[in-house]
Backbone as a chain_set.jsonl record, in Angstrom:
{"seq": "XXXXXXXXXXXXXXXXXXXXXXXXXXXXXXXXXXXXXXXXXXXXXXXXXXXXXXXXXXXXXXXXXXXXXXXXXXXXXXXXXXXXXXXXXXXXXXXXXXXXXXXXXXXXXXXXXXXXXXXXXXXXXXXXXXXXXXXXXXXXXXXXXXXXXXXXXXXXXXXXXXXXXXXXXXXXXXXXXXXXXXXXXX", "coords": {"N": [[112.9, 62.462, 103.346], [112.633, 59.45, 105.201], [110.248, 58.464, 107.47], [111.495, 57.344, 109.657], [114.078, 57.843, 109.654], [116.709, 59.184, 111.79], [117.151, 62.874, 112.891], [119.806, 64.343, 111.968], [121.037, 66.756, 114.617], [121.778, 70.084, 114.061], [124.573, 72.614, 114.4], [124.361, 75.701, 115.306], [125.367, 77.47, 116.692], [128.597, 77.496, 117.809], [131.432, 77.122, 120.08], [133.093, 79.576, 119.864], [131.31, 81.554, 118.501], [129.695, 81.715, 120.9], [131.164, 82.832, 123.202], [131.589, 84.793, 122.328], [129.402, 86.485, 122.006], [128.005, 86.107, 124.766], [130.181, 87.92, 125.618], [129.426, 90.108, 124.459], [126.103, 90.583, 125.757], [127.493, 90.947, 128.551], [128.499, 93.55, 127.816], [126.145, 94.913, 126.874], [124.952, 95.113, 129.169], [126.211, 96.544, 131.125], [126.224, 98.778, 129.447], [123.507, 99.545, 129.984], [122.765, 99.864, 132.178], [123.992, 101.664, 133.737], [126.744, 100.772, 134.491], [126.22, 98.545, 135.651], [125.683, 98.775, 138.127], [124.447, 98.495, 140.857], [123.382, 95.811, 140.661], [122.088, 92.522, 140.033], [123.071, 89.243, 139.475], [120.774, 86.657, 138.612], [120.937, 83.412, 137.878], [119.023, 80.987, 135.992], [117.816, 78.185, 136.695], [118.778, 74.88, 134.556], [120.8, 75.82, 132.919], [121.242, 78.78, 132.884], [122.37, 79.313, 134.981], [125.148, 78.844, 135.26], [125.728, 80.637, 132.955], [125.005, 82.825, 133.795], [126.956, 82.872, 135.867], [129.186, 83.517, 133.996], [128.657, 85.864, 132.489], [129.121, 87.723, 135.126], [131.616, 87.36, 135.574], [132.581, 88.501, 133.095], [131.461, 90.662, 132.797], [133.343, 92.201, 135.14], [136.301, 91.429, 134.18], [135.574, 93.16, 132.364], [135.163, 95.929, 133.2], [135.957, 95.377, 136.068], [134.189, 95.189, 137.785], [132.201, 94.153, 140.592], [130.091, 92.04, 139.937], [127.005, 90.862, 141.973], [126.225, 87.109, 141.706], [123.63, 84.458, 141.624], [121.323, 82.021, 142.54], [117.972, 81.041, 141.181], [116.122, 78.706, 142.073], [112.716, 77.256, 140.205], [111.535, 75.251, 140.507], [108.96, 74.475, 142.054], [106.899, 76.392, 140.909], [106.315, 76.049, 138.392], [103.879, 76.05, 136.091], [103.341, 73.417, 134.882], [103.977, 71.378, 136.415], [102.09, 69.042, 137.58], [102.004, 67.9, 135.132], [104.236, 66.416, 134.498], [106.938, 64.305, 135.63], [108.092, 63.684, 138.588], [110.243, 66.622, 139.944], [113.675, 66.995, 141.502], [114.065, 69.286, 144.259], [116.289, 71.944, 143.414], [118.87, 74.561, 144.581], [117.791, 77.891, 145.561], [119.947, 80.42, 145.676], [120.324, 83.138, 147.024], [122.336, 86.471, 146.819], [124.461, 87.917, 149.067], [122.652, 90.426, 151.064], [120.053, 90.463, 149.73], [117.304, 90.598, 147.387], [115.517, 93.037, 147.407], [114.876, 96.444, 146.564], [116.604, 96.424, 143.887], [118.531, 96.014, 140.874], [117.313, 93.168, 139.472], [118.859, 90.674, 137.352], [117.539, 88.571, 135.397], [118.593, 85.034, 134.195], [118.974, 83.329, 131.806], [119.188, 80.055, 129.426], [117.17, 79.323, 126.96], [114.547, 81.331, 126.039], [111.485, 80.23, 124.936], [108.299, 79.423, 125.277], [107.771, 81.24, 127.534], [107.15, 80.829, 129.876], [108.992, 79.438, 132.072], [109.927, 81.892, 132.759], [108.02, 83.263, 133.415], [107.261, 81.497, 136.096], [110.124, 82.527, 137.369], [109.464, 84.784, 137.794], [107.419, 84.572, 139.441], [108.296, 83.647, 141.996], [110.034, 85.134, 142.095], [108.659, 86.978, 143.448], [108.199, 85.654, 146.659], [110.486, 86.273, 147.025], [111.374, 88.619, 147.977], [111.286, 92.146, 146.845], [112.234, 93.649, 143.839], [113.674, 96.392, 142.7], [113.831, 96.455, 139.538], [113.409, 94.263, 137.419], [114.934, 92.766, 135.044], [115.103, 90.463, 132.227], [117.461, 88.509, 130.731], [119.091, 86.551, 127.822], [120.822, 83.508, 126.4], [119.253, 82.579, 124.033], [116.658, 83.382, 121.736], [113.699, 82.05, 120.996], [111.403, 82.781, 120.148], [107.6, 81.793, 119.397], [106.222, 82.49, 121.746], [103.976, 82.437, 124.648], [102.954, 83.464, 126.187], [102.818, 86.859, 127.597], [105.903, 88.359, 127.427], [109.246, 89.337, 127.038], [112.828, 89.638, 126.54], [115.286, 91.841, 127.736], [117.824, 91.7, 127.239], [119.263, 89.882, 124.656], [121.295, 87.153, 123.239], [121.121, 85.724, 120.686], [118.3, 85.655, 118.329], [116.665, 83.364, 117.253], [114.8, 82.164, 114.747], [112.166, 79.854, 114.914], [110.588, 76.438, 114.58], [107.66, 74.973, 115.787], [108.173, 72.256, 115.856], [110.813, 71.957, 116.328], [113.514, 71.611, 118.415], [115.888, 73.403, 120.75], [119.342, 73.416, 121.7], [121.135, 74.146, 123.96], [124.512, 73.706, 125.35], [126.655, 73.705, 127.55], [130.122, 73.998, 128.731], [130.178, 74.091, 131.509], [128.203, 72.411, 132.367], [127.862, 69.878, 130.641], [130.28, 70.084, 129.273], [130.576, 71.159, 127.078], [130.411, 73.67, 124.759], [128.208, 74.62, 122.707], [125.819, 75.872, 120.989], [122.592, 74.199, 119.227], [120.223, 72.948, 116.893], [117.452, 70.941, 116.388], [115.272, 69.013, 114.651], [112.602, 69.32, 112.474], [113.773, 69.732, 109.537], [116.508, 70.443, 110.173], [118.7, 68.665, 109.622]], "CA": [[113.48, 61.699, 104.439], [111.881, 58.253, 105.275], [109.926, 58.855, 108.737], [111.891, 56.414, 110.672], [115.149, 58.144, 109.939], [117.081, 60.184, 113.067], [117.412, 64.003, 111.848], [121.003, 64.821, 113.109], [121.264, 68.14, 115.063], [122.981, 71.111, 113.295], [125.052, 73.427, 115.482], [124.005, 77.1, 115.092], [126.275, 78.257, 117.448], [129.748, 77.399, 118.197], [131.435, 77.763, 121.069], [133.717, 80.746, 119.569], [130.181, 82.556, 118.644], [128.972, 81.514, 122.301], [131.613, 83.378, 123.747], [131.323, 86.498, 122.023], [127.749, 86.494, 122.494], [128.029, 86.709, 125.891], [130.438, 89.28, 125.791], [127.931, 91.469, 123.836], [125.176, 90.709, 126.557], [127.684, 92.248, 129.404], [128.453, 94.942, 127.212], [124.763, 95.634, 126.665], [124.376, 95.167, 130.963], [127.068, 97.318, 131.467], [125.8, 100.054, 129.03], [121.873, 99.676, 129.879], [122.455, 99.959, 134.15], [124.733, 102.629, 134.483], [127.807, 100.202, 134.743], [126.218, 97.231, 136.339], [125.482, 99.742, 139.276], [122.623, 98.035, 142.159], [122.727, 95.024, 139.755], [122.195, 91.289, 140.571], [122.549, 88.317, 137.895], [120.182, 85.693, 139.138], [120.092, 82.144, 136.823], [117.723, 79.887, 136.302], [118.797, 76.326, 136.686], [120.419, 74.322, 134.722], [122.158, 76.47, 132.162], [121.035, 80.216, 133.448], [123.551, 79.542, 136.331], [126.672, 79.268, 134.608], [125.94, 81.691, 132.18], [125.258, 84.264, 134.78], [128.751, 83.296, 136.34], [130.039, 83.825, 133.256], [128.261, 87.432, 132.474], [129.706, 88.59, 135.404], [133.118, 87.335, 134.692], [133.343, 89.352, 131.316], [132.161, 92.459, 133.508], [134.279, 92.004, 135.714], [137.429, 91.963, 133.116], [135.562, 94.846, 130.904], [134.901, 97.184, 134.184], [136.432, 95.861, 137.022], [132.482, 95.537, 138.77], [132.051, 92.854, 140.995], [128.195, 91.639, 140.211], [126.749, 89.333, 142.831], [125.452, 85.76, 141.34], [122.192, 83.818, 142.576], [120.44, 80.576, 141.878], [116.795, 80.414, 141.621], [115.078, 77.666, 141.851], [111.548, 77.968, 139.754], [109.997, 73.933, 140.441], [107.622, 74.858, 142.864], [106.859, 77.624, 140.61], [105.707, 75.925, 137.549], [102.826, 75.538, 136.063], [103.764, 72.02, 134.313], [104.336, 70.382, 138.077], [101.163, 67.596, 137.326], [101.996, 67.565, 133.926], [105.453, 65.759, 134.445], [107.201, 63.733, 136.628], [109.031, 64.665, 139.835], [111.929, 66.399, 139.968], [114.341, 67.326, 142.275], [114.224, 70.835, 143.903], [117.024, 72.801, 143.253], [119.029, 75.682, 145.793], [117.431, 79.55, 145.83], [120.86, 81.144, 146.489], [120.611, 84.698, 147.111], [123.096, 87.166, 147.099], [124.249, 89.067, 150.307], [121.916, 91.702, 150.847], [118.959, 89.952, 149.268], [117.003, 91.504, 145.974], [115.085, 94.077, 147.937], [115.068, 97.851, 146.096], [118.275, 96.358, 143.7], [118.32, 95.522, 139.578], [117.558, 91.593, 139.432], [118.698, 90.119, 135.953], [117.129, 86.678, 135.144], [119.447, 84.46, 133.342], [118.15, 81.793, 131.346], [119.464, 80.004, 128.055], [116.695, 80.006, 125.853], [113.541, 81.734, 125.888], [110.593, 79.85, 124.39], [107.313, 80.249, 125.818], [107.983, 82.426, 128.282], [106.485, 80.051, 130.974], [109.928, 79.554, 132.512], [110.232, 83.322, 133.453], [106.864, 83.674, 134.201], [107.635, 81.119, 136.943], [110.946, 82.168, 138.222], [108.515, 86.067, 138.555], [106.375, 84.544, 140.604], [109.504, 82.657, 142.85], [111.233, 86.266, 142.775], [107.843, 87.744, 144.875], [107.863, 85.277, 147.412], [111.539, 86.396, 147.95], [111.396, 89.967, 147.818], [111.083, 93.229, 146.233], [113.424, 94.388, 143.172], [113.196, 97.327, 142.284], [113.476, 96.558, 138.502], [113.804, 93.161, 136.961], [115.227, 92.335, 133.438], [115.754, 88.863, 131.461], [118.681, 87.98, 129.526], [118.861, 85.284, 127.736], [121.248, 84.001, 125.345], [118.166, 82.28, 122.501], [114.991, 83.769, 121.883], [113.546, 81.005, 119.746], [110.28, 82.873, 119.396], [106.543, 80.723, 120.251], [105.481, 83.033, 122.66], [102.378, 81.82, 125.02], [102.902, 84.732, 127.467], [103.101, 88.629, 127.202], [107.091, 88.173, 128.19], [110.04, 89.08, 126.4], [113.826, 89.551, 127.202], [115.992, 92.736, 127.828], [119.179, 91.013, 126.414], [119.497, 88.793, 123.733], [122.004, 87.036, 122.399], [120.917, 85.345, 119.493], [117.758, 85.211, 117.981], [116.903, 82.096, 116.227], [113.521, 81.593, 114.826], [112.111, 78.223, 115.033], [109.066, 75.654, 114.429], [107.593, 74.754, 116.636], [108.625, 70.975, 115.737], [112.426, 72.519, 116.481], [114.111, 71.773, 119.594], [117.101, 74.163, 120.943], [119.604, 72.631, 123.062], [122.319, 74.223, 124.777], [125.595, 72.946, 125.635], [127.669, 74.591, 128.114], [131.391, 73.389, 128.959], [129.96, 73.416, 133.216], [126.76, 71.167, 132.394], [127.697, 69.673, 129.206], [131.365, 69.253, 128.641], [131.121, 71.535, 125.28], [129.932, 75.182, 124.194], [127.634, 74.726, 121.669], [123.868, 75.435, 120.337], [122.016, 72.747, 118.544], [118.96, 72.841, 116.457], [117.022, 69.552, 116.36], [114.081, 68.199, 114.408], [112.094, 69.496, 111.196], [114.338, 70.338, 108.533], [117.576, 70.394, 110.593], [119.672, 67.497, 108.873]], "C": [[112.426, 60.715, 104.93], [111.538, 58.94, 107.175], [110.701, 58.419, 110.431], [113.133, 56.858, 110.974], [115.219, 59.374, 110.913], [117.181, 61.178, 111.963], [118.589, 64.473, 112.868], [120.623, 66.215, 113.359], [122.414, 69.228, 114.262], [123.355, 72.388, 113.962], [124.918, 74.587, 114.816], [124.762, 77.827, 115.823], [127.451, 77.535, 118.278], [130.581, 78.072, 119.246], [132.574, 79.094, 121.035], [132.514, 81.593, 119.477], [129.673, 82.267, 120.32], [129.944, 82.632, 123.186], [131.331, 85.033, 123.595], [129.92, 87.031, 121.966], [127.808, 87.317, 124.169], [129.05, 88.228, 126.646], [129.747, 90.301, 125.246], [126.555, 91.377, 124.808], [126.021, 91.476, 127.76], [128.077, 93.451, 128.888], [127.327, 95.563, 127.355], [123.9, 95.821, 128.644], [124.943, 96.322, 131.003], [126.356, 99.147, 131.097], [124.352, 100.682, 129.679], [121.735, 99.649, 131.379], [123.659, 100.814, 134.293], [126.276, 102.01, 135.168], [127.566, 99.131, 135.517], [125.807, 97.637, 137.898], [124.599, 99.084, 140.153], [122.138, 96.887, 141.218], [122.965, 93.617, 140.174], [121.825, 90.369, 139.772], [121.835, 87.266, 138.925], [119.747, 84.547, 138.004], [119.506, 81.131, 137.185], [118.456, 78.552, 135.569], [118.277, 75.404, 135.349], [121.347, 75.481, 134.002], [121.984, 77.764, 132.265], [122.274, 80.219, 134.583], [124.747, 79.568, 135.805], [126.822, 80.656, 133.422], [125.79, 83.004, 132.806], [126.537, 84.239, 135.254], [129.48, 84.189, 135.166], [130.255, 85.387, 132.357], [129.34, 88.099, 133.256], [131.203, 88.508, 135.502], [133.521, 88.177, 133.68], [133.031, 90.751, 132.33], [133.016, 92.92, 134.303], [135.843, 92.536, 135.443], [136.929, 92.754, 131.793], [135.575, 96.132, 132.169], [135.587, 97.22, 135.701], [135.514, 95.962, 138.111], [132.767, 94.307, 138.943], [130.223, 92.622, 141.056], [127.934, 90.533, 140.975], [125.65, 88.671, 141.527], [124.377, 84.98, 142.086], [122.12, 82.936, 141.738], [118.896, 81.045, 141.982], [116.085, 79.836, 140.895], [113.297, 78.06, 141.324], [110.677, 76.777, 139.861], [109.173, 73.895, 141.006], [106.799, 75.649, 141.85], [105.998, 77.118, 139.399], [104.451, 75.422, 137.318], [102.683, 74.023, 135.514], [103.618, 70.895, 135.684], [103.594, 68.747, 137.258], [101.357, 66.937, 136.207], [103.013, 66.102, 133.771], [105.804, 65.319, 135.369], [107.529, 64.314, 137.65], [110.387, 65.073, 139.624], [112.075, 67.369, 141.081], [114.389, 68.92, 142.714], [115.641, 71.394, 143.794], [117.581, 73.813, 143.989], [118.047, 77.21, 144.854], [118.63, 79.735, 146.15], [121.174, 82.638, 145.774], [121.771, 85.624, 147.405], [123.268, 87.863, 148.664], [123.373, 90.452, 150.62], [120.727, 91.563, 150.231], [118.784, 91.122, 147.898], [116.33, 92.549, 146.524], [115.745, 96.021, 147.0], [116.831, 97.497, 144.709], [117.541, 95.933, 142.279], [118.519, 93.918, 139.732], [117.999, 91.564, 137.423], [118.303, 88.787, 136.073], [118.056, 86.074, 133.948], [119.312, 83.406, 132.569], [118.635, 81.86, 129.724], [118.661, 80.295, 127.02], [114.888, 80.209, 126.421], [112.413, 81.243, 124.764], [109.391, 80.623, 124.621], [106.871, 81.006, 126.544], [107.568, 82.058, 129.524], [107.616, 79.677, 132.28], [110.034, 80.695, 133.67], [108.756, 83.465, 133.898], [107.083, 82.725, 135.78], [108.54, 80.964, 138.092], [110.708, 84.217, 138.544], [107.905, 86.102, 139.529], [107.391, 83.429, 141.995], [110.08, 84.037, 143.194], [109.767, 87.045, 143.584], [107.963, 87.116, 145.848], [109.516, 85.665, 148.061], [112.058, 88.058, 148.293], [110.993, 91.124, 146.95], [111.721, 93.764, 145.174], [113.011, 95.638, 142.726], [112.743, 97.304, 140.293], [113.799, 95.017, 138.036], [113.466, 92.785, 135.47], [115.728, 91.022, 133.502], [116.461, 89.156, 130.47], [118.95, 86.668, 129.383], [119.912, 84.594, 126.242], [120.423, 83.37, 123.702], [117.081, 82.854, 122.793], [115.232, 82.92, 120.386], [112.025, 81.346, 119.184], [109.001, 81.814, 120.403], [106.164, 81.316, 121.574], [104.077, 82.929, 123.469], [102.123, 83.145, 125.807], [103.699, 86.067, 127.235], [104.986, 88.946, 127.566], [108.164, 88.287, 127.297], [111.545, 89.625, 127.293], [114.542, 91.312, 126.766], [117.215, 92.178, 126.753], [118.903, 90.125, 125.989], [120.416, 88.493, 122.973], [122.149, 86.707, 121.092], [119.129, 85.47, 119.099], [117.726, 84.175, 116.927], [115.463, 81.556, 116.239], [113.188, 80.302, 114.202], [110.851, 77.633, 114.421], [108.826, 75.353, 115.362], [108.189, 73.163, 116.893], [110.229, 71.235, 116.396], [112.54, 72.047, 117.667], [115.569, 72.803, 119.177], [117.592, 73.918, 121.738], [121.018, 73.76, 123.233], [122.968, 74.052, 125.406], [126.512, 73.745, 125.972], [129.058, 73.415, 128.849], [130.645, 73.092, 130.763], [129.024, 72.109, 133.343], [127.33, 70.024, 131.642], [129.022, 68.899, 128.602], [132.254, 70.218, 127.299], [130.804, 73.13, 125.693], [129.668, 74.994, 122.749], [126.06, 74.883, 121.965], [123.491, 74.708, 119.307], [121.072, 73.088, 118.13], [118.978, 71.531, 115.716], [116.032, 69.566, 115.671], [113.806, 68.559, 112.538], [113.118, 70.081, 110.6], [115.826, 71.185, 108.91], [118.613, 69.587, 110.043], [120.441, 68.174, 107.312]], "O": [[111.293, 61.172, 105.078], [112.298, 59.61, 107.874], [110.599, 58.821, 111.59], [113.615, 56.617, 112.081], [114.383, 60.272, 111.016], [117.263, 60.951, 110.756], [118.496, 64.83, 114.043], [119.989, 66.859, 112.523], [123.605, 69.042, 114.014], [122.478, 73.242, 114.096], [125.35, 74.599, 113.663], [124.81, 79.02, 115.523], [127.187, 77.032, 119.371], [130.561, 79.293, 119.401], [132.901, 79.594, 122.111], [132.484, 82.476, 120.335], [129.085, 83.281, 120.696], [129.275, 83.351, 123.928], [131.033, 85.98, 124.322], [129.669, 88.232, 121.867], [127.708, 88.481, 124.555], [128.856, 89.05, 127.542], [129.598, 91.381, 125.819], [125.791, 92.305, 124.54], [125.534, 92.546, 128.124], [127.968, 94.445, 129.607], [127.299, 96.672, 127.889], [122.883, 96.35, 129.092], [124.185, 97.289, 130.916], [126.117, 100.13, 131.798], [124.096, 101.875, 129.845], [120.621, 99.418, 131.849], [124.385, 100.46, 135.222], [126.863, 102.568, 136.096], [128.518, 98.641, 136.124], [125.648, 96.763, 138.75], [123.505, 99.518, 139.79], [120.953, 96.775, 140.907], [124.059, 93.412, 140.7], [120.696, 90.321, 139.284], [122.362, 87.083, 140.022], [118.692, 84.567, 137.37], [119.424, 80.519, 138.25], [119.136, 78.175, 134.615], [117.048, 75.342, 135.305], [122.397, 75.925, 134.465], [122.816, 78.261, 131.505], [122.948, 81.21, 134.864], [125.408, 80.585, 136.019], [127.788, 81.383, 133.191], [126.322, 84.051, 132.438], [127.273, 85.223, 135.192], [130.134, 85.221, 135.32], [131.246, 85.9, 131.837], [130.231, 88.785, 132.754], [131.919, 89.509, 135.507], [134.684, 88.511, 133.458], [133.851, 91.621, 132.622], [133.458, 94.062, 134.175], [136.466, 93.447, 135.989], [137.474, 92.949, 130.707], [136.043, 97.233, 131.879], [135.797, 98.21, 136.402], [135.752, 96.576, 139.151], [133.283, 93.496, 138.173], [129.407, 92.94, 141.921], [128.448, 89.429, 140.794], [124.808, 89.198, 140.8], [124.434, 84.995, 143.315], [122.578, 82.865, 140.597], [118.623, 81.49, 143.097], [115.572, 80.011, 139.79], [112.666, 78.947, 141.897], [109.488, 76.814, 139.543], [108.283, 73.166, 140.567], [105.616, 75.429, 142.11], [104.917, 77.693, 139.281], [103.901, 74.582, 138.029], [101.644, 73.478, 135.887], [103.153, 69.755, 135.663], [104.151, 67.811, 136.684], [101.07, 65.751, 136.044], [102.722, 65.065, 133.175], [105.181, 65.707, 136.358], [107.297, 65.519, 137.743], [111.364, 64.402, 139.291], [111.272, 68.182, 141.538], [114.665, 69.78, 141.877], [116.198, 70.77, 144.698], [116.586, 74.432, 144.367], [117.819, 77.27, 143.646], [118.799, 79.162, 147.226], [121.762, 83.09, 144.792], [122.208, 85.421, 148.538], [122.301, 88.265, 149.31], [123.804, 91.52, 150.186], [120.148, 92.641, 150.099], [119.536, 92.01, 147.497], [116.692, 93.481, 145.807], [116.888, 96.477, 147.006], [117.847, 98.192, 144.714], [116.361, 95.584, 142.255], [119.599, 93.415, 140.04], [117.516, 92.264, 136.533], [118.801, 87.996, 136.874], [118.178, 86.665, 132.875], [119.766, 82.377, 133.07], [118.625, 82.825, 128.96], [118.953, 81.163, 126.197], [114.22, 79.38, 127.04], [112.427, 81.851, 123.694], [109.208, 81.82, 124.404], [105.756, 81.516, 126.43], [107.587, 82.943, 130.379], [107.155, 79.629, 133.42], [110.161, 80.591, 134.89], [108.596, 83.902, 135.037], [107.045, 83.488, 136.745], [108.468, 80.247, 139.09], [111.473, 84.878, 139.247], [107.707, 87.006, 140.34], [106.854, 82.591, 142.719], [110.556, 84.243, 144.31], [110.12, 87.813, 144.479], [107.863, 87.99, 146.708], [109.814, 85.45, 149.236], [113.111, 88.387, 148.839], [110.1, 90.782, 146.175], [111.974, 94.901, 145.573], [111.842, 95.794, 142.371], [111.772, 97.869, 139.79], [114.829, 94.657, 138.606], [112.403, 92.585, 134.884], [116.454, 90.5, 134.348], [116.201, 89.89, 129.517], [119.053, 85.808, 130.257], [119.766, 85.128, 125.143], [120.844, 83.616, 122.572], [116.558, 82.879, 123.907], [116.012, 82.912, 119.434], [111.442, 80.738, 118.287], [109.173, 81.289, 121.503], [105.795, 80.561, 122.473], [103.071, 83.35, 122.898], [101.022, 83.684, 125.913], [104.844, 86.246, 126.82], [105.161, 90.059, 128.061], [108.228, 87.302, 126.562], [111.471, 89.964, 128.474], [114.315, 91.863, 125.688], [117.244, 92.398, 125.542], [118.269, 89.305, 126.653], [120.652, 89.229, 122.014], [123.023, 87.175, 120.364], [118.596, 85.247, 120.186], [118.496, 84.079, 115.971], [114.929, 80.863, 117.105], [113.746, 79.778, 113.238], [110.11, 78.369, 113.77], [109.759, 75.357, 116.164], [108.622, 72.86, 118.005], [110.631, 70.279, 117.06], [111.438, 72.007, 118.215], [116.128, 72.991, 118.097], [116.986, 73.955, 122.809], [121.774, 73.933, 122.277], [122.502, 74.112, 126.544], [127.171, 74.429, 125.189], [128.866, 72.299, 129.333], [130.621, 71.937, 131.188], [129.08, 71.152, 134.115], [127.18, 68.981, 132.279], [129.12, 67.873, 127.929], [133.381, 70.232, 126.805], [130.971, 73.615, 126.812], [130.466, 75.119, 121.82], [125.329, 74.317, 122.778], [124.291, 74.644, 118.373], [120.545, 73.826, 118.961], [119.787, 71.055, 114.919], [115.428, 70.55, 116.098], [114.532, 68.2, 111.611], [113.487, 71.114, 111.159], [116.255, 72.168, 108.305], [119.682, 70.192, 110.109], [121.183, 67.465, 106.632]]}, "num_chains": 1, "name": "protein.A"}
């Protein structure tokens, strides 16, 4: 491939596998907390937030559990800040009853370097206490910088580091799809 040419993106996940994905992550909530029991999905913005709605939607119509939903915001939080431009902060919205003594889940599309969650760890001390806090996530793409991995996973999908992984949700997006971009994608 001549250097100059674009390398189209090749969808790895369709939004029929996207769905059933996520129903196999609240299955695996459901089973792995005692039915979702003292449990609180909390995503990380942009595409952690809909996919937590959408977690507890499927438990919801598999159990009949109503799980509270959260936002949190992690841009204060990162270590990147100087690196990159400004951006906009984002809401914190906590559930009734805050995270105090309760199962947090972190919700986040894909898991790279782990720098993400390390940032929205150090955002969940300044707001309380959980008693236990798991990440679900639906890519682990691998490239690990930090000791950090995820409770739930929907896909693994190992990468280059040249790779991008984009996810495309119908609330953000328009669609339901995953994308892999760059080296040896075309």
């Amino acid at each position: 491939m001549a250097y100059h040419e674009a390398v189209q993106p090749k969808i790895i996940i369709t939004g029929a596998d996207l769905a059933r994905i996520v129903d196999r992550i609240a299955h695996q909530i459901l089973e792995k907390t005692d039915g979702a029991r003292d449990t609180i999905l909390l995503g990380v913005p942009t595409r952690g937030v809909p996919l937590a709605h959408r977690l507890a939607a499927r438990i919801r119509a598999f159990e009949g559990v109503e799980v509270p939903v959260g936002t949190l915001d992690i841009t204060l939080y990162r270590d990147d800040l100087r690196l990159r431009g400004a951006r906009a902060l984002g809401p914190t919205d906590l559930p009734p009853g805050g995270i105090d003594g309760r199962r947090v889940i972190l919700v986040d599309d894909v898991l790279f370097s782990g720098r993400t969650i390390r940032a929205a760890l150090d955002a969940l001390a300044d707001l309380g206490r959980p008693r236990i806090v798991q990440l679900g996530v639906l890519v682990d793409r691998g490239h690990r910088e930090l000791p950090i991995r995820a409770d739930y996973v929907g896909k693994n999908i190992p990468t280059s580091i040249d790779e991008s992984v984009r996810v495309m949700l119908t609330e953000t997006d328009g669609t339901d799809e995953v994308r892999i971009t760059g080296k040896d994608t075309a």
